[in-house]
C-alpha positions as CSV (number, residue, x, y, z in Angstrom):
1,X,233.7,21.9,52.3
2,X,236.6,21.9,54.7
3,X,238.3,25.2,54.8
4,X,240.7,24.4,58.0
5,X,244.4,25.1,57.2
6,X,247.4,24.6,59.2
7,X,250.8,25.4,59.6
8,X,254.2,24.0,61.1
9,X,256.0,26.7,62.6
10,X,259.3,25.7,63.4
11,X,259.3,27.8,66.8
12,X,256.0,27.3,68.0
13,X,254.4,24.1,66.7
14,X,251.5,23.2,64.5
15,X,249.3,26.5,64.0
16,X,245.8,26.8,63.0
17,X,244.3,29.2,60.3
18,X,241.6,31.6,61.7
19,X,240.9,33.6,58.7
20,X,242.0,35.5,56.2
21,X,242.4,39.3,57.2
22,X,243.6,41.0,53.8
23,X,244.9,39.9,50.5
24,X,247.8,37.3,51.3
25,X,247.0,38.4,54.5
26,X,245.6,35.9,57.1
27,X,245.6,35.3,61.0
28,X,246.6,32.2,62.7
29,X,247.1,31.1,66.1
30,X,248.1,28.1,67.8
31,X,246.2,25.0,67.3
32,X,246.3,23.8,71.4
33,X,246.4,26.6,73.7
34,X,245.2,29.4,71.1
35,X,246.9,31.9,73.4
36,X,249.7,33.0,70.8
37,X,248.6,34.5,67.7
38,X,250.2,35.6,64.4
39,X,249.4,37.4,61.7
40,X,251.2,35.3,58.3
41,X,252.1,37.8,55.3
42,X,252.6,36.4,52.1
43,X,254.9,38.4,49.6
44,X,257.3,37.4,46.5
45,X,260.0,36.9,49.3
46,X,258.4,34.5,51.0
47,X,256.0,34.1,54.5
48,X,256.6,36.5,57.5
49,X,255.0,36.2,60.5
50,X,254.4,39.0,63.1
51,X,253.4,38.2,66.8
52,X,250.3,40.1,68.2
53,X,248.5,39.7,71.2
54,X,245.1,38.7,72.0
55,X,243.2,41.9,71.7
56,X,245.0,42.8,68.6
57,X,243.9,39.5,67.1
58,X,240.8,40.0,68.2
59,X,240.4,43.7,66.9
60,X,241.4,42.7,63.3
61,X,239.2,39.7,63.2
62,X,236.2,42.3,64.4
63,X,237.0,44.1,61.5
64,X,237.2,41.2,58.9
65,X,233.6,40.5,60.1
66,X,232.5,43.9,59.2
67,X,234.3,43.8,56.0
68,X,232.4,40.4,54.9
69,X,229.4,41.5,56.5
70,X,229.3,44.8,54.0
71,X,230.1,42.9,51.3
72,X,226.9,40.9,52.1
73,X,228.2,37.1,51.9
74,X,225.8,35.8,54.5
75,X,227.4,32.3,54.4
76,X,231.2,33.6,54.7
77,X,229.8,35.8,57.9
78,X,228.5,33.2,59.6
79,X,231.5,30.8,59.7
80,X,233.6,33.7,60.4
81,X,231.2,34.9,63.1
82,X,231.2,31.1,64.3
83,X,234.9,31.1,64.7
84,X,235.3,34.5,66.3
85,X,232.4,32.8,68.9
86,X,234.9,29.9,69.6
87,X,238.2,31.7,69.4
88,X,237.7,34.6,71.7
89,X,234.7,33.3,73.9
């Protein structure tokens, strides 16, 4: 199953889905240099994107992984542990 999602920002190029941190709620960064990274919010107006920096990223992803990892879906933790591995070190 391929779960990899992208985006065309028109600022700052082609961005790559990470995960999703809430409900219409997901983290993205971008798909070369994964220095910038955004967190997308889906709502009836539209897509907004907020800028946050590295740690912050980092800190929500953190908790998404002890969110899934309560919930006990093994499978979903491992792939998300797998890309917080790659992402961040």
């Amino acid at each position: 199953m391929n779960t990899e999602s992208y985006f065309n920002h028109p600022t700052f190029g082609m961005l790559f889905r990470i995960c999703e941190l809430e409900d219409k709620q997901e983290l993205f960064t971008t798909l070369y240099a994964q220095r910038l990274f955004f967190i997308v919010n889906q709502d009836a107006n539209g897509m907004s994107f907020e800028s946050v920096t590295r740690m912050d990223a980092r800190l929500k992803m953190e908790n998404r992984l002890r969110q899934v990892r309560r919930s006990g879906a093994m499978a979903e933790f491992q792939v998300l542990q797998a890309l917080f591995k790659r992402t961040f070190q």
